[in-house]
C-alpha positions in Angstrom: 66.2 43.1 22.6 67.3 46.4 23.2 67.9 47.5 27.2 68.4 51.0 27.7 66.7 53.7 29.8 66.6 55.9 26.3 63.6 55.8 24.1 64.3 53.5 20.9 62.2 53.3 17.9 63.0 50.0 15.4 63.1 51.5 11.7 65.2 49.1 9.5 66.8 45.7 9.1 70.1 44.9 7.5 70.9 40.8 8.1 70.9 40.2 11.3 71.1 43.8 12.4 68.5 45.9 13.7 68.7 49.5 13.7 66.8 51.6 15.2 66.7 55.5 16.3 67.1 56.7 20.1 67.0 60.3 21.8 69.2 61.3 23.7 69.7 64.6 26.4 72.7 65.1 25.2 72.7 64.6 21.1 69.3 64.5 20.5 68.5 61.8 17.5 71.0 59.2 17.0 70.9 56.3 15.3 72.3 53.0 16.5 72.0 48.8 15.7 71.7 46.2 17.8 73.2 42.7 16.4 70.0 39.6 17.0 72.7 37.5 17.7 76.3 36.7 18.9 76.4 39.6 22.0 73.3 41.5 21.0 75.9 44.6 21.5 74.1 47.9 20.6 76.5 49.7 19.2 76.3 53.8 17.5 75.8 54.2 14.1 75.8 57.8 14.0 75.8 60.2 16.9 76.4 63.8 16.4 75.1 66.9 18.3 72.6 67.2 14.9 69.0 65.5 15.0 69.5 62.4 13.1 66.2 60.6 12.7 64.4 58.1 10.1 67.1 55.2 9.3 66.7 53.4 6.1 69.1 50.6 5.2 69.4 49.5 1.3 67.9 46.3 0.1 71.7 45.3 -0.2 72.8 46.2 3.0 75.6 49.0 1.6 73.8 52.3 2.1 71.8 53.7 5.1 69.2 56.6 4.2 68.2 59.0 6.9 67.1 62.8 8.0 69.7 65.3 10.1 69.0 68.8 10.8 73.1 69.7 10.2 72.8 72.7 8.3 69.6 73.7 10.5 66.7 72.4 8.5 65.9 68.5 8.0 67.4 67.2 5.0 67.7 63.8 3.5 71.3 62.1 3.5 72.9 58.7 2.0 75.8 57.5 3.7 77.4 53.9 3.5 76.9 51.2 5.8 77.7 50.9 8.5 80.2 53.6 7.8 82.8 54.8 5.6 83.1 58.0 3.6 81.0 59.7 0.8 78.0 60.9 2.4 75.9 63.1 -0.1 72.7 65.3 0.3 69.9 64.0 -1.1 67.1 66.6 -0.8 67.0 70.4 -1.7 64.4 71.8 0.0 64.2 69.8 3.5 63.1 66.1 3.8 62.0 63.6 6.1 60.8 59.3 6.5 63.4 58.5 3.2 62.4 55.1 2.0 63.9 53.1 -0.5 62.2 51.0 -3.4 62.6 47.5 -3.2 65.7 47.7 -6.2 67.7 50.7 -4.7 67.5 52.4 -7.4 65.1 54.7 -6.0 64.8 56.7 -2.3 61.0 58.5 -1.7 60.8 61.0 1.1 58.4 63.9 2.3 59.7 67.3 1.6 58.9 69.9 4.4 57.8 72.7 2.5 54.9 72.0 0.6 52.9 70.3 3.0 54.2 66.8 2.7 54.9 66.3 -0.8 56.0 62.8 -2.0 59.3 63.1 -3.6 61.0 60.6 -5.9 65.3 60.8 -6.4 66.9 58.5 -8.8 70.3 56.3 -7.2 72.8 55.6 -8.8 75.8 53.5 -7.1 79.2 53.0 -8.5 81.6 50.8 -6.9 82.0 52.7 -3.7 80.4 56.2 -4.6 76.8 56.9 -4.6 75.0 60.0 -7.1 71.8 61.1 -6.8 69.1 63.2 -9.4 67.0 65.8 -8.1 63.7 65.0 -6.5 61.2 65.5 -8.4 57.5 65.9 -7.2 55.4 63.0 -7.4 52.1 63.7 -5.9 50.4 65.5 -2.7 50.2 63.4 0.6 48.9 65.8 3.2 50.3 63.1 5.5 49.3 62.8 8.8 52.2 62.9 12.4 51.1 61.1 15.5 53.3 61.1 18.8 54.2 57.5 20.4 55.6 57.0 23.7 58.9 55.3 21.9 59.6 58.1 19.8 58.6 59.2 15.8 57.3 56.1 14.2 57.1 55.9 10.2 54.7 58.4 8.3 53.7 55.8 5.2 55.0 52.9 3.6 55.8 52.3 -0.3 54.9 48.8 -2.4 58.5 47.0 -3.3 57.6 48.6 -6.6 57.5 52.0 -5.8 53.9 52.2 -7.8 51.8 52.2 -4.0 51.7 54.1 -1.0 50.4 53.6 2.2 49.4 57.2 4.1 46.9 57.8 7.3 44.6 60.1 7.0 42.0 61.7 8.6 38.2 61.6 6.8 38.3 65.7 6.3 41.5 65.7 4.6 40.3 62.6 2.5 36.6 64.6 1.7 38.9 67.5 -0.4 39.3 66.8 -4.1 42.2 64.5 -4.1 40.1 61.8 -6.7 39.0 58.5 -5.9 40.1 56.9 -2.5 39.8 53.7 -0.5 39.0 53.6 3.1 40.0 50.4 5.2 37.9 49.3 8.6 41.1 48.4 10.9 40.5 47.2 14.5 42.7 48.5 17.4 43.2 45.8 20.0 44.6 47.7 23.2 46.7 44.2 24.2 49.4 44.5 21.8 48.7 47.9 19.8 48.3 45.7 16.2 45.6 47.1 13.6 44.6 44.6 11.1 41.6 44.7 8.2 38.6 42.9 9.8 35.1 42.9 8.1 31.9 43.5 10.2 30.7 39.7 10.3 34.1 38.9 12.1 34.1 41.9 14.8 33.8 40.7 18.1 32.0 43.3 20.3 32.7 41.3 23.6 36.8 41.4 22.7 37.2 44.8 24.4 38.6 45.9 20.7 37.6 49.5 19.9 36.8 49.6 16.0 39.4 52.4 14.6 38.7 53.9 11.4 41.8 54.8 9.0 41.6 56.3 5.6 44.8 55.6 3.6 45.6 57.2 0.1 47.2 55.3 -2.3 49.4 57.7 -4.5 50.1 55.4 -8.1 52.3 57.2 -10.8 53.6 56.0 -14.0 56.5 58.6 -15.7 54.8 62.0 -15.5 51.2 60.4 -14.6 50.5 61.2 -11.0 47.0 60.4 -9.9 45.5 58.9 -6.8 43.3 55.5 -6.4 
C-alpha cells in the first residue's frame, strides 16, 4: 500500500484516503496520504522542518487534528483538509495523540505536563473557520508509550461517544488509588501482532501464542463528574 524506504505509521482515514505519519532525516515527522485507489499516489500533507506527528481527520473529512513541536514544545493544532488556511492552536500547555469524538464537536488529547492528563476542547466550525474552548481537564491517565519498529503508534482510543477510553497500563500503576478498574486477558499471537479478548477455556497452549496481560482504564465523565470504572 504504501512503498517507501521511510518508516510510515497508518493513523486516520478520510474516504478513500489513508493518512498516515512518516520520519524523515531531513524534516523529521511529516504527515502524508496515500489515495486506496485510482494511482495509490502518496502525496505530502504537511512537511515542515517542525515534528508533526499524530494525524486525526474529522468524522466529515474537513479538518485534520495533529501535534507539531513549532514553537518548541508539542502542541495540538486544527488545520483544514487537506489544506487551505486558518490553522489554530488548540492546546495551552503542550499536547499529544488529539482524537476527535465521533460528532466533531469535540477533540481529546494528552497534555505533557501533568503526567498524561486527558484533556477535552469544545469545536466549533463555521463555514470555513474553525474556534476552539480551552481544554479543560477531564481525568488522570498515567498513560503508558511503547516503541514500534514503524514508528509512534496511538496511546488510547475514545468510544464514538466520548463517555469511554481505552488506556494500557501496567498492573503497578493500576494497584494506586485510581477506583475501580477492569483488567482484560488479551493474547499476543507473534504471526500477525493482533491481541484479541480470549477466555481461558479457548486458549490454545500448543498455538505458540504467548498469553499477554493488559490492564486498560476506562476514564467515564458526565459534566464535571470525572470518575474511573
Amino acid at each position: 500500500m504504501i512503498e517507501s524506504e521511510l518508516l510510515a505509521m497508518p493513523m486516520s482515514w478520510s474516504g478513500d484516503r489513508l493518512v498516515y505519519w512518516t520520519r524523515d532525516p531531513k524534516t523529521f515527522g511529516d504527515i502524508w496520504s496515500v489515495s486506496l485507489g485510482g494511482d495509490k499516489k502518496a502525496v505530502p500533507v504537511l512537511q515542515t522542518p517542525a515534528d508533526e506527528r499524530n494525524p486525526q481527520v474529522s468524522p466529515d473529512g474537513k479538518w485534520m487534528a495533529y501535534s507539531s513541536n513549532e514553537t518548541g514544545r508539542s502542541e495540538i493544532y486544527i488545520r483544514p483538509f487537506p489544506e487551505g488556511p486558518g490553522k489554530i492552536q488548540v492546546s495551552v500547555n503542550g499536547g499529544v495523540f488529539p482524537r476527535w469524538r465521533r460528532d466533531g464537536r469535540q477533540l481529546y488529547f494528552l497534555n505533557l505536563v501533568s503526567l498524561g492528563a486527558m484533556m477535552a476542547s469544545d469545536i466549533r466550525v463555521t463555514g470555513a473557520s474553525v474556534q476552539r474552548d480551552v481544554p479543560r481537564s477531564v481525568f488522570q491517565s498515567l498513560y503508558v508509550t511503547g516503541s514500534h519498529p514503524g514508528g509512534q503508534h496511538h496511546a488510547y482510543a475514545v468510544s464514538a461517544d466520548g463517555q469511554r477510553f481505552l488506556i494500557p497500563q501496567f498492573d503497578e500503576i493500576l494497584n494506586r488509588n485510581l477506583g475501580n478498574v477492569v483488567k482484560l486477558e488479551a493474547v499476543l499471537n507473534p504471526a500477525c501482532h493482533a491481541i484479541r479478548q480470549v477466555s481461558d477455556d479457548i486458549l490454545d497452549s500448543d498455538a505458540r501464542q504467548t498469553q499477554l496481560r493488559l490492564a486498560y482504564v476506562f476514564g467515564i465523565f458526565c459534566g464535571n463528574d470525572q470518575r474511573h470504572v
